[in-house]
C-alpha positions as MATLAB code, in Angstrom:
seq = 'XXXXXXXXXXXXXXXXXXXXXXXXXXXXXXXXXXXXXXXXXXXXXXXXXXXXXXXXXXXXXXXXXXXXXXXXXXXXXXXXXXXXXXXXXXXXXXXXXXXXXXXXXXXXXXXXXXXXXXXXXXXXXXXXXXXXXXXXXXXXXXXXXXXXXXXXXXXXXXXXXXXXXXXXXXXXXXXXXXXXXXXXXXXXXXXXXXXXXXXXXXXXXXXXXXXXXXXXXXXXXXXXXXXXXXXXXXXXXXXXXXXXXXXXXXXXXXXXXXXXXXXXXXXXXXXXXXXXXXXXXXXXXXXXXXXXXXXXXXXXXXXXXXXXXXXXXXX';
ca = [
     150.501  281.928  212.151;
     149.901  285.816  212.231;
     147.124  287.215  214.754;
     145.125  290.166  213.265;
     145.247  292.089  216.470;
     143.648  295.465  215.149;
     140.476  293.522  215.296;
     140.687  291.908  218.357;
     138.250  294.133  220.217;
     134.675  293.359  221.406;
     133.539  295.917  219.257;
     135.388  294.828  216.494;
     135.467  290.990  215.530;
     135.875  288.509  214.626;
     139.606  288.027  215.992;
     141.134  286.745  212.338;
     144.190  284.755  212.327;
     145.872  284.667  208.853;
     147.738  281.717  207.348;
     151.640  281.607  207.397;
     151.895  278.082  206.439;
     149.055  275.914  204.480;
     148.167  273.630  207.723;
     147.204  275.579  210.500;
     149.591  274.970  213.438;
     146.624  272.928  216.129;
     148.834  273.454  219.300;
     149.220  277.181  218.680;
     145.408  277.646  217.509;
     144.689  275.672  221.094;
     146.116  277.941  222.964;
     144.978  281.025  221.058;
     141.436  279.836  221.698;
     141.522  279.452  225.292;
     143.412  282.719  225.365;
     141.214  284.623  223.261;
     137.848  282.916  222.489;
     136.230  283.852  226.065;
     137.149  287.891  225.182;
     136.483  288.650  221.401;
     133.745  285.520  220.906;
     134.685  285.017  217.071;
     138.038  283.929  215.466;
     138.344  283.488  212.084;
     140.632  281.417  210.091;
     141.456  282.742  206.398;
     143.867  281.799  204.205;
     144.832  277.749  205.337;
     144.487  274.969  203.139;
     141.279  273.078  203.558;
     140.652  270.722  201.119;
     137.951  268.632  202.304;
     134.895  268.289  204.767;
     136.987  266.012  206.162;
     140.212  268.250  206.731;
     137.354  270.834  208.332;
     136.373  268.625  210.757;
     139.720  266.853  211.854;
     141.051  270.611  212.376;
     137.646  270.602  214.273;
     137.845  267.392  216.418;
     141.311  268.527  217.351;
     140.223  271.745  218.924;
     136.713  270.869  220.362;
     136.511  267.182  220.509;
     133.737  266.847  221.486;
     131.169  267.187  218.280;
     127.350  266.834  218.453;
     124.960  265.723  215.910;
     121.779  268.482  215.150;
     118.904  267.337  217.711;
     115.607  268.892  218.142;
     116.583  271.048  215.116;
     114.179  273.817  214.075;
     115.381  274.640  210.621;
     116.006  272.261  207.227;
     119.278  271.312  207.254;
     121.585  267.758  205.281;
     124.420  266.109  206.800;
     127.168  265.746  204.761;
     130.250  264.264  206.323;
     130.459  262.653  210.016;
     129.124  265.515  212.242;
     129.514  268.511  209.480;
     125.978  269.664  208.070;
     124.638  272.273  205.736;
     123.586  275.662  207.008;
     119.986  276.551  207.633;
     118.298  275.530  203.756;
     116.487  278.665  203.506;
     115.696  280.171  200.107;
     118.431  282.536  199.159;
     116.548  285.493  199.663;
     115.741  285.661  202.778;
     117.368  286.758  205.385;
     118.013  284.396  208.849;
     117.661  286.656  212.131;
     120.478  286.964  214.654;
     120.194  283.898  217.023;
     122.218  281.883  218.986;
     122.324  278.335  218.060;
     119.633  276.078  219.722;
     118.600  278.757  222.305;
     115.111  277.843  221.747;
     115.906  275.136  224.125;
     117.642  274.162  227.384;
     120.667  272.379  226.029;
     122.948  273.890  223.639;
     126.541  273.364  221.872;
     128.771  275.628  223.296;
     130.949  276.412  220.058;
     129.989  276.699  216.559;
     131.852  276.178  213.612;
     131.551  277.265  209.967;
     133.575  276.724  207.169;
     133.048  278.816  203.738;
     133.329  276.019  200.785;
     132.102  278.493  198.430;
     131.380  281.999  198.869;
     128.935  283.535  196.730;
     129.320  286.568  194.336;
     126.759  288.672  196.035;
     125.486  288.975  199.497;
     125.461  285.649  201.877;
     127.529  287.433  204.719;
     127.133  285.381  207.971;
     126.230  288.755  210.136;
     127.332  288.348  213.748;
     126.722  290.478  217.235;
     127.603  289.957  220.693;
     124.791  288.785  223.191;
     126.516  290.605  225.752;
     126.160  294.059  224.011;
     122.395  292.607  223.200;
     121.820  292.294  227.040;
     123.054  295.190  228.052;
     121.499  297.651  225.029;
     117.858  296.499  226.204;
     115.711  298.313  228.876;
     116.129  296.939  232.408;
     112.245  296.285  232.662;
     112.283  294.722  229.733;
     115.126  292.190  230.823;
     113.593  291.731  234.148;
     110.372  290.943  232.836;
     111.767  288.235  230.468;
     113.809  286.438  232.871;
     111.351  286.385  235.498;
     108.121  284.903  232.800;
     110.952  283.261  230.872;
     109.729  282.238  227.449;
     107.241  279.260  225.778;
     108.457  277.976  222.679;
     104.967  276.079  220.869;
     105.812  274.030  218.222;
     103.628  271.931  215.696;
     105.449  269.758  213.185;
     104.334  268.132  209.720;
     101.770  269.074  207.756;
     103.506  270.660  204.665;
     103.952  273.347  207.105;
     107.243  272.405  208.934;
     109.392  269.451  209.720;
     107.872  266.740  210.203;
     108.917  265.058  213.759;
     110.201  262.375  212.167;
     113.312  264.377  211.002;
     113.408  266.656  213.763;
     113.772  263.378  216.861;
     115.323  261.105  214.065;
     113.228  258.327  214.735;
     110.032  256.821  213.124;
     108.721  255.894  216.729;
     106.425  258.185  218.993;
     107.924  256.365  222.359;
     111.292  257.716  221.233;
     109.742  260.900  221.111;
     108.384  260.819  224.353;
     111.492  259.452  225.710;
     113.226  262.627  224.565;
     110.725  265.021  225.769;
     110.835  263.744  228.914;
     114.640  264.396  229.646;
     114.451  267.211  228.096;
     111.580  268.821  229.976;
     109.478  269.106  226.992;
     105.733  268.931  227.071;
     104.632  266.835  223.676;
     101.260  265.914  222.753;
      99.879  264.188  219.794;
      96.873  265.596  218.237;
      93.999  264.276  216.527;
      95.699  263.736  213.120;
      99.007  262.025  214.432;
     100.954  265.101  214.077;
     102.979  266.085  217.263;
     103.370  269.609  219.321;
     105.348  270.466  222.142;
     106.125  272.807  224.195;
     109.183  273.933  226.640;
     109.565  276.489  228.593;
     113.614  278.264  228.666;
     115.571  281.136  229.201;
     116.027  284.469  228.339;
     119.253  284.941  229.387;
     121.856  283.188  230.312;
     125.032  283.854  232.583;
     128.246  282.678  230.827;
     129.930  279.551  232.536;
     133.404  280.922  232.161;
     133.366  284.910  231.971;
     130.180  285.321  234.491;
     128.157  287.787  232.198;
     125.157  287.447  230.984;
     123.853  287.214  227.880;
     120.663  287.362  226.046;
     119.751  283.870  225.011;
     116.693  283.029  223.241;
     114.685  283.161  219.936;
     111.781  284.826  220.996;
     112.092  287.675  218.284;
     112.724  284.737  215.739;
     109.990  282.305  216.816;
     106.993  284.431  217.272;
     104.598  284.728  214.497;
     105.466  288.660  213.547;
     108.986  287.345  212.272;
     107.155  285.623  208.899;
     106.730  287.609  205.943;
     103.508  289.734  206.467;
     101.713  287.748  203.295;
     102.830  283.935  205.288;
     101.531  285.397  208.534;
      98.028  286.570  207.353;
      97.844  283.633  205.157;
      98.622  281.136  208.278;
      96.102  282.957  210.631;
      93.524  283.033  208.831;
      93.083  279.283  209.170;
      95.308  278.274  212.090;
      94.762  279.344  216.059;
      98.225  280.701  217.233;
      98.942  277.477  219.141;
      98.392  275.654  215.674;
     101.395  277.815  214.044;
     104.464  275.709  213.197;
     106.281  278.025  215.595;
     105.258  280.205  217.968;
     106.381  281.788  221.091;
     104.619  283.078  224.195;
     105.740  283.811  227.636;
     106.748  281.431  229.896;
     103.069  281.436  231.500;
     101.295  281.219  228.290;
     100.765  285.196  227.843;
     101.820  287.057  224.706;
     104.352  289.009  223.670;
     104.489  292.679  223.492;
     104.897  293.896  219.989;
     106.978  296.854  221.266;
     109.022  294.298  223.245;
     109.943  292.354  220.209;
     110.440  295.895  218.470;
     113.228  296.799  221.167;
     114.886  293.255  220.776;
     115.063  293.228  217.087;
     116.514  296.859  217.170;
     119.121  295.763  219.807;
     120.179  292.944  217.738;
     120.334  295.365  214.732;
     122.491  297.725  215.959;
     125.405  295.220  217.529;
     125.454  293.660  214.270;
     128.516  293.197  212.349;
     129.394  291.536  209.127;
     132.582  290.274  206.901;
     132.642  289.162  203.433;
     133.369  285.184  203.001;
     136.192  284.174  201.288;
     136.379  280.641  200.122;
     138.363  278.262  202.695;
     137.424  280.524  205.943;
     137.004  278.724  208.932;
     135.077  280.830  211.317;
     134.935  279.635  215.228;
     132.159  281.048  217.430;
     131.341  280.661  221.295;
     127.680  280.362  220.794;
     126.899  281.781  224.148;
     128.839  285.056  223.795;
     128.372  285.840  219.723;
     124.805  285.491  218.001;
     124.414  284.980  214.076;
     122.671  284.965  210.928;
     122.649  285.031  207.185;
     122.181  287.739  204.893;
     120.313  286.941  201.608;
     122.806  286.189  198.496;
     122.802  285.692  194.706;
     124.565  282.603  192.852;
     126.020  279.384  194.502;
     126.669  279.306  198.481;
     128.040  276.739  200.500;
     128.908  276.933  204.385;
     129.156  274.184  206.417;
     128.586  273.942  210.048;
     129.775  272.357  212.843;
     128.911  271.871  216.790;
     130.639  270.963  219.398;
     130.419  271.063  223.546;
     126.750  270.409  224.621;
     125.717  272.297  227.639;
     122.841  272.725  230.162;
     122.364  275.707  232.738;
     122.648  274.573  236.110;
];
């Protein structure tokens, strides 16, 4: 096993570890992760065999044992094999915002996986930048005023419009639902029609259980209503209130967003981001709390699988 080292800076990532040998060696991986994971946020694993879903996620059980299945989920995704599941389903053209996974609520896997069973021809780079470069590019006031409102994330499911809750709780019955909400610290209602919303109030940031920084930590710039394509956003308001949006996002008293604010995020995000080319049979390691990601729009056949592990709740 060779270590990349020339790009095992913050500023330059992810850390890539090349193959020697077709299996990759699971002791020495296990201690390059707890060595290195914490500092650089990204590792990626090119050149090892991987011949199956099932080869991805016994190298993945063996490093973080501990693998979650995709609750409250607030994108289209399939499971394919044990705990492994597509990537978002978007349409290929599109591109998916920098995020960190499931920051729209107040539990989240610690560590994501992906694993590149096909890489496309054109485009369909999984774009990465560092939350704590994020933080620490946006204005003070800006921060301050986040964390101190914290952030509302309204969501309304079913209707052609979104998931339906059915797929999102995995269960056919509303008392699971509310069972859920309620240890989660979600407020659900169900409306006229039978159709569900909730709401939860969550971070902005975050302070990193392990390193002590923070880290910006939420999906405001991806939830609110000014991420859709202009045409979907004017088509949506001009028969649904913003609390009837599939997704919106508000601050954590029910005020709006500034549209400058959101400006300054998305720029942030923009300029810490980094990208890589796939090459079929990467396995790419992220700790979800330090490194944010995304997809870039492609052309011709894609497929990278995902994987979660380590769930975790601020204290």
């Amino acid at each position: 096993m060779e270590v990349v080292t020339e790009q095992a800076t913050i500023a330059s990532f992810p850390l890539m570890v090349s193959a020697r040998a077709p299996t990759p060696d699971v002791e020495a991986l296990r201690k390059l992760v707890a060595a290195e994971l914490t500092r650089v946020g990204a590792i990626l694993l090119r050149g090892f065999a991987m011949p199956s879903l099932s080869a991805f996620e016994g190298l993945v059980s063996a490093l973080t044992p501990n693998l979650l299945d995709y609750e409250f989920g607030s994108t289209p995704r399939s499971q394919l094999d044990g705990r492994i599941y597509t990537s978002t389903e978007y349409p290929a053209h599109q591109w998916i915002p920098l995020h960190n996974e499931q920051s729209y609520t107040r539990e989240w896997p610690r560590k994501i996986w992906f694993h590149c069973v096909t890489a496309s021809h054109e485009g369909g780079a999984t774009p990465l930048a560092d939350s704590r470069r994020v933080y620490q590019r946006l204005a003070p006031v800006l921060r301050a005023r986040f964390e101190r409102k914290r952030v509302m994330y309204v969501r309304n499911y079913g209707n052609g419009l979104d998931l339906p809750w059915q797929r999102v709780f995995a269960t056919e019955d509303p008392a699971d639902v509310e069972a859920y909400c309620r240890r989660a610290d979600i407020t659900c209602e169900w409306k006229h029609d039978g159709e569900l919303r909730t709401r939860q109030i969550c971070q902005a940031s975050a302070r990193h259980p392990e390193t002590d920084e923070l880290v910006w930590f939420n999906q405001a710039h991806l939830f609110h209503v000014s991420n859709l394509e202009p045409s979907v956003r004017e088509g949506l308001l001009s028969f649904l209130e913003e609390d009837e949006l599939p997704r919106n996002v508000f601050y954590g008293d029910g005020s709006p967003l500034e549209a400058d604010a959101l400006a300054e995020i998305r720029a942030a995000y923009d300029a810490e981001m980094t990208q890589f080319p796939w090459q079929r049979g990467d396995v790419l390691l992220l700790d979800n709390m330090l490194i944010a990601h995304g997809r870039a729009p492609f052309a011709g056949a894609r497929k990278v699988v995902v994987a979660m592990a380590e769930p975790y709740r601020e204290r």
